[in-house]
C-alpha positions in Angstrom: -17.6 -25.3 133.5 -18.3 -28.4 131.1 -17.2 -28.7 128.0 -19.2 -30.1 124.9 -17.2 -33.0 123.7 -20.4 -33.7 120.9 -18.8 -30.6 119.0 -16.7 -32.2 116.5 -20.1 -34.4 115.6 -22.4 -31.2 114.6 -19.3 -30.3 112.2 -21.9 -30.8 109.3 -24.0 -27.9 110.4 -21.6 -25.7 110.4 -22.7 -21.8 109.9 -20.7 -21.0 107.2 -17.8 -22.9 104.4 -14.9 -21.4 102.7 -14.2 -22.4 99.2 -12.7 -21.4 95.6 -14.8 -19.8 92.6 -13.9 -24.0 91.1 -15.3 -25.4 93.6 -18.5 -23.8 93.7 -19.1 -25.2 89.8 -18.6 -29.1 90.7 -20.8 -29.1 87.7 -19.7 -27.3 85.5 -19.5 -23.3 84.7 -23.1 -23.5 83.7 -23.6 -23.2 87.9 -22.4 -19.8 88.1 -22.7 -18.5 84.2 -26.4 -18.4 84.0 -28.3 -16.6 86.2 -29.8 -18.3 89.9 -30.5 -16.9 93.2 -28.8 -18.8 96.1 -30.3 -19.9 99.5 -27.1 -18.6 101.3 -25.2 -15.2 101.5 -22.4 -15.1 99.4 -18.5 -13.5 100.2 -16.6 -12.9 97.2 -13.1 -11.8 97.3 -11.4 -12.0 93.9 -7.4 -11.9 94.3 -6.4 -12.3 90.6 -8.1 -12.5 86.8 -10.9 -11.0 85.2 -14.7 -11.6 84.3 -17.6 -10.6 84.8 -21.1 -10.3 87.1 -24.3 -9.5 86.3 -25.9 -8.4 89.4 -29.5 -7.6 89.4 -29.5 -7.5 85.8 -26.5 -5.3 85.6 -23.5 -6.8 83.9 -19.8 -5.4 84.7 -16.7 -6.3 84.6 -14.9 -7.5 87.7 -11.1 -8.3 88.6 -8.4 -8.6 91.4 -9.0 -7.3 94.8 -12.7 -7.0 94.1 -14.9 -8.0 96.6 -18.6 -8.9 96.1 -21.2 -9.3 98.7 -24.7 -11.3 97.5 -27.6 -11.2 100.0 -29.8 -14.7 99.7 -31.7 -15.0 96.8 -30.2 -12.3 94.7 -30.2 -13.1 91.3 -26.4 -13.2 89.5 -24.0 -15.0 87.6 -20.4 -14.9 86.8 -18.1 -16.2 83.9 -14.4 -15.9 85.1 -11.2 -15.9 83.0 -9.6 -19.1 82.9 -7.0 -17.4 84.9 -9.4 -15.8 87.3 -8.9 -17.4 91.3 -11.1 -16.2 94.1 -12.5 -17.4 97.0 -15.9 -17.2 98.5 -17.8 -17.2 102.4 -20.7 -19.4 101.9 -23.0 -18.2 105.3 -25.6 -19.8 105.9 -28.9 -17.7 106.9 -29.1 -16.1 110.3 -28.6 -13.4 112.9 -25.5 -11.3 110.7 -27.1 -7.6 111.6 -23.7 -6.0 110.1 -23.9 -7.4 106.6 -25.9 -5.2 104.2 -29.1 -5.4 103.1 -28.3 -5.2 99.0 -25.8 -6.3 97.1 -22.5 -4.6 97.4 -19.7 -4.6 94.3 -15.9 -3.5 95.8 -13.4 -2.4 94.2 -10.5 -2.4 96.5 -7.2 -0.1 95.9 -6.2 0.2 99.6 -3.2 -2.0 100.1 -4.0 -2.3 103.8 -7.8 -2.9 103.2 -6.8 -6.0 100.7 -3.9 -7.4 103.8 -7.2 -7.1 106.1 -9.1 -9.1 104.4 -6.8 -11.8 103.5 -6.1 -12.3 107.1 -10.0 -12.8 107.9 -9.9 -15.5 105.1 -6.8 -17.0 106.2 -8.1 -17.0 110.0 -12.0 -18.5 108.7 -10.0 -21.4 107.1 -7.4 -22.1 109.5 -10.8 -22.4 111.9 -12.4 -24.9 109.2 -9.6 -27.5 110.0 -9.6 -27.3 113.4 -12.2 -29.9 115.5 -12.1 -27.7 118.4 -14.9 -27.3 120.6 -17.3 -24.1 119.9 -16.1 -23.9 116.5 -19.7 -22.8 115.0 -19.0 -19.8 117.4 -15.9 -18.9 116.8 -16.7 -19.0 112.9 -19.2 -16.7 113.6 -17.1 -14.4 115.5 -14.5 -14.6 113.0 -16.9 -13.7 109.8 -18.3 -11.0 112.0 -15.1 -9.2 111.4 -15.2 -9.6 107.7 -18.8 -8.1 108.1 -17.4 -4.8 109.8 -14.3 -5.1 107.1 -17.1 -4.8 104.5 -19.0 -2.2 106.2 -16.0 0.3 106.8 -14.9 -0.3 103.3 -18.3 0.9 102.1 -18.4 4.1 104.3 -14.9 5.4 102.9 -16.2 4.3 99.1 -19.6 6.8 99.8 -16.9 9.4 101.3 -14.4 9.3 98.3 -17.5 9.2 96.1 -16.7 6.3 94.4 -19.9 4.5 92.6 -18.7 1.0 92.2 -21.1 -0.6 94.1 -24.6 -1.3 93.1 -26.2 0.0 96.4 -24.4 3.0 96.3 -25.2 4.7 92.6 -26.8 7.7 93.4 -27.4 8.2 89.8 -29.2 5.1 88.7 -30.1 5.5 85.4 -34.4 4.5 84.5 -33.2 1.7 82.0 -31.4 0.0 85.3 -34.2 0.4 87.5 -36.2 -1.6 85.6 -34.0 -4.5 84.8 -33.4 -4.7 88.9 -37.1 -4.9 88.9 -37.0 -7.8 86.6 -34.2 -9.6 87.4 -35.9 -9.2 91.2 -39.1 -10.2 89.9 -37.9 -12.7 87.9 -36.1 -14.2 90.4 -39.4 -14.8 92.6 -41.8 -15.9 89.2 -39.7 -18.0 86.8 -41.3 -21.2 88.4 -44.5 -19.9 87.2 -44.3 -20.2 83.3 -44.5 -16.7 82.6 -43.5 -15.7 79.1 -41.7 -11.8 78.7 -44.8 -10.3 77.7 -46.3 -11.6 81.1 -43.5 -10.2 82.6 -43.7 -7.5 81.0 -47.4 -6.8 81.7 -46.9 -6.7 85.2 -43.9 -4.1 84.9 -46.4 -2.2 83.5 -43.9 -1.4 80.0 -44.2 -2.8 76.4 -42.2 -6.6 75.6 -40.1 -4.1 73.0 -38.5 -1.7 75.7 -38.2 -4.5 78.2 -36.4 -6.0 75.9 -34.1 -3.7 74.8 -33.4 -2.2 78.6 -32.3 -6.0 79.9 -29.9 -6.4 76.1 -28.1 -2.8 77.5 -27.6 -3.5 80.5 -27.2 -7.2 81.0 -26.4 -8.0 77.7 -29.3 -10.5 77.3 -32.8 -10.4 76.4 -35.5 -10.1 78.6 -36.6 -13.6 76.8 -33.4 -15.3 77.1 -33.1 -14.4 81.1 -36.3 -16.0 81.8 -34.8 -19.0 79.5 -31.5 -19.3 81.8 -32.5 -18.8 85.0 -35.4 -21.4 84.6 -32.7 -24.2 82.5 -30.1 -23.0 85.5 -33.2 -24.2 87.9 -33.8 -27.7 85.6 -30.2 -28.5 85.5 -30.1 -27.8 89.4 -32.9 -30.2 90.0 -31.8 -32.7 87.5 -28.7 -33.6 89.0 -30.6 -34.8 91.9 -31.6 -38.6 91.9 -35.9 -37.3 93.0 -38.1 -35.8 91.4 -38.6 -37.6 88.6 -39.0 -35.5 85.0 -42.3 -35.0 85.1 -42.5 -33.7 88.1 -39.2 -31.5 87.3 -41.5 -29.9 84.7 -44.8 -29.4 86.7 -42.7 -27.9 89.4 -40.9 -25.1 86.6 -44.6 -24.5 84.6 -44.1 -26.3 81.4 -47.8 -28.2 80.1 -46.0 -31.3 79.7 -42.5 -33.2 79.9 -42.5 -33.6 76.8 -42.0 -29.9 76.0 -39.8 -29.7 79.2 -37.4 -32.7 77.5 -37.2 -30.2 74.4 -36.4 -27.5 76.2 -33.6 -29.0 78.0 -32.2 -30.6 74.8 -32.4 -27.5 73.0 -29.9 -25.5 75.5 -27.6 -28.4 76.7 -27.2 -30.6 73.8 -29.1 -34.1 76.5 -32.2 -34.5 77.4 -33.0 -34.8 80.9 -32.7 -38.4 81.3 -28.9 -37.9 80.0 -28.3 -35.0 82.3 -29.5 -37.1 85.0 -27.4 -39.9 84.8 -24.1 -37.9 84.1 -25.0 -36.6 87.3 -26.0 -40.0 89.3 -23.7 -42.4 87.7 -24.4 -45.3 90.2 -27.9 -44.6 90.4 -30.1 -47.1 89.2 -31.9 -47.6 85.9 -35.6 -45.7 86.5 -38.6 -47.6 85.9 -40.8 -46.0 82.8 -43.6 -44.2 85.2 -47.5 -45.0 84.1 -49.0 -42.7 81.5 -51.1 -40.1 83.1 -53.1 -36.8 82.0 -50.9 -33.8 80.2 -50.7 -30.7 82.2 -52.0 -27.9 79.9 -49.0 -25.6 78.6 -48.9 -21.9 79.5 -45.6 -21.0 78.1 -46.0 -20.3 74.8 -44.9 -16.8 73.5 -41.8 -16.5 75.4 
C-alpha cells in the first residue's frame, strides 16, 4: 500500500474548518448581524451567553447548549452578547446525506447529549492540527458523527414534543409562512433591485401586511430586510480589492454608482471608496475609471 506524502500540501482544501462565533466577523459584527445566506453549511454549538437568530425571517432568542444547523444559502443573522462564546463547523458543500435538509434550532438539556458533542468538537479540532496523511477523510468521518449526533437529537425532540426547532413546528402560524417565503425569496432576488412592493407582488399580498408580518416576526420591516441583506452583500464585495464600484452596483441593481455610494454612506457612516480601503490597507491608490453611460435605476419605492 502507498502512502500519499502530497497530503499535508492540499491542507488548503480542506472539507471543512472549525472556528469561534469572533472569528467568523474578522470584519466586524455587521458580518453576522444583518442578514446573508452563506455558500457553506453552518454547525453552531453555543456553550455560554445569549442572543439572538433570525432564521428564515423568524427571530428568537438563543443561549448555552444551543445548537444551530444552517443548510447553504439560508438566509440568517445573529447578534450575540458580549459574553456569548460558541463555536461553529464551517463544511464545505458535498456528499453529507445525514445532515438535514432545513434549518434545525436545538435546545439541548441532556447533560450527556451536550458531553457528546463537545467531544466531536474537541476530536474535529484536534484533527485540524494534525498534518497527517488522509486528514480530508478523516475530517469527514469525524463530522459524520456530529451529523448522526444532530439527527438523534432531533428524533427524541419530535418524541418529547418539543417545538424548538424551526423544521419541526407543527403549528406554524400563516404570518411565519410568509416571512419564510420572503426571507427564502429574498435571499435568491435581492441582486435584482426589487423594491417591497415588487416583492410583495409576487407573494401575491399587499406591501401593508408584508410589512407588518416580517416587523412580528423578525422584528424588521419587509423594507429594511431587503436594505440589509443587499448593504450585507455591498460590504461583502467591497472588502475585496475587484470589482471596482461601479461594477459593485450594477451587479446589486442600483441605476448608477452614484446612488449605490449614497446608499452605502447612508447605512455605514463611508462611502465605498472608504470601506474599501479600511479593508485593503496596502492596496494601491485606484485610478479614476473613464466616464461612461448611467445604468437606468429600478429601485425607487423601496
Amino acid at each position: 500500500m502507498t502512502v500519499d506524502r502530497s497530503e499535508p500540501a492540499k491542507r488548503a482544501a480542506l472539507p471543512l474548518r472549525v472556528v469561534t462565533l469572533a472569528q467568523m466577523t474578522p470584519a466586524g459584527s455587521w458580518q453576522a448581524s444583518l442578514p446573508h445566506g452563506r455558500p457553506d453549511h453552518l454547525f453552531i454549538w453555543i456553550t455560554r451567553g445569549q442572543g439572538r437568530a433570525t432564521i428564515r425571517g423568524i427571530r428568537r432568542g438563543i443561549g448555552a447548549n444551543n445548537v444551530i444547523y444552517l443548510p447553504r444559502g439560508t438566509q440568517f443573522s445573529i447578534e450575540t452578547g458580549p459574553q456569548c462564546f460558541g463555536q461553529t463547523i464551517l463544511i464545505e458543500d458535498g456528499a453529507y446525506p445525514l445532515l438535514p435538509e432545513d434549518p434545525q434550532h436545538l435546545r439541548m438539556r441532556d447533560v450527556v447529549a451536550q458531553g457528546e458533542l463537545s467531544g466531536i468538537f474537541e476530536m474535529l479540532q484536534r484533527e485540524l492540527t494534525t498534518q497527517q496523511p488522509l486528514q480530508a477523510e478523516a475530517l469527514v468521518a469525524r463530522f459524520n458523527l456530529a451529523a448522526v449526533w444532530l439527527r438523534r437529537q432531533m428524533l427524541v425532540m419530535l418524541e418529547e414534543g418539543d417545538k424548538v426547532s424551526p423544521a419541526l413546528m407543527s403549528r406554524e402560524t400563516a404570518g411565519q409562512r410568509l416571512v419564510r417565503r420572503f426571507a427564502d425569496l429574498l435571499e435568491a432576488e435581492f441582486r435584482s433591485g426589487r423594491n417591497m412592493a415588487d416583492y410583495a407582488k409576487m407573494l401575491e399580498v399587499t406591501p401593508t401586511h408584508l410589512t407588518r408580518v416580517c416587523r412580528e416576526n423578525a422584528g424588521l420591516t419587509a423594507a429594511e430586510m431587503i436594505t440589509q441583506r443587499v448593504l450585507h452583500e455591498a460590504r461583502t464585495l467591497l472588502m475585496q480589492a475587484d470589482p471596482p464600484v461601479q461594477e459593485v452596483a450594477r451587479h446589486l441593481g442600483f441605476g448608477s454608482a452614484a446612488y449605490f455610494s449614497r446608499f452605502v454612506q447612508h447605512h455605514t457612516g463611508k462611502p465605498p471608496s472608504a470601506l474599501r480601503r479600511a479593508a485593503q490597507p496596502d492596496a494601491p491608490p485606484r485610478p479614476k475609471p473613464a466616464p461612461g453611460p448611467m445604468f437606468r435605476r429600478h429601485t425607487s419605492g423601496s
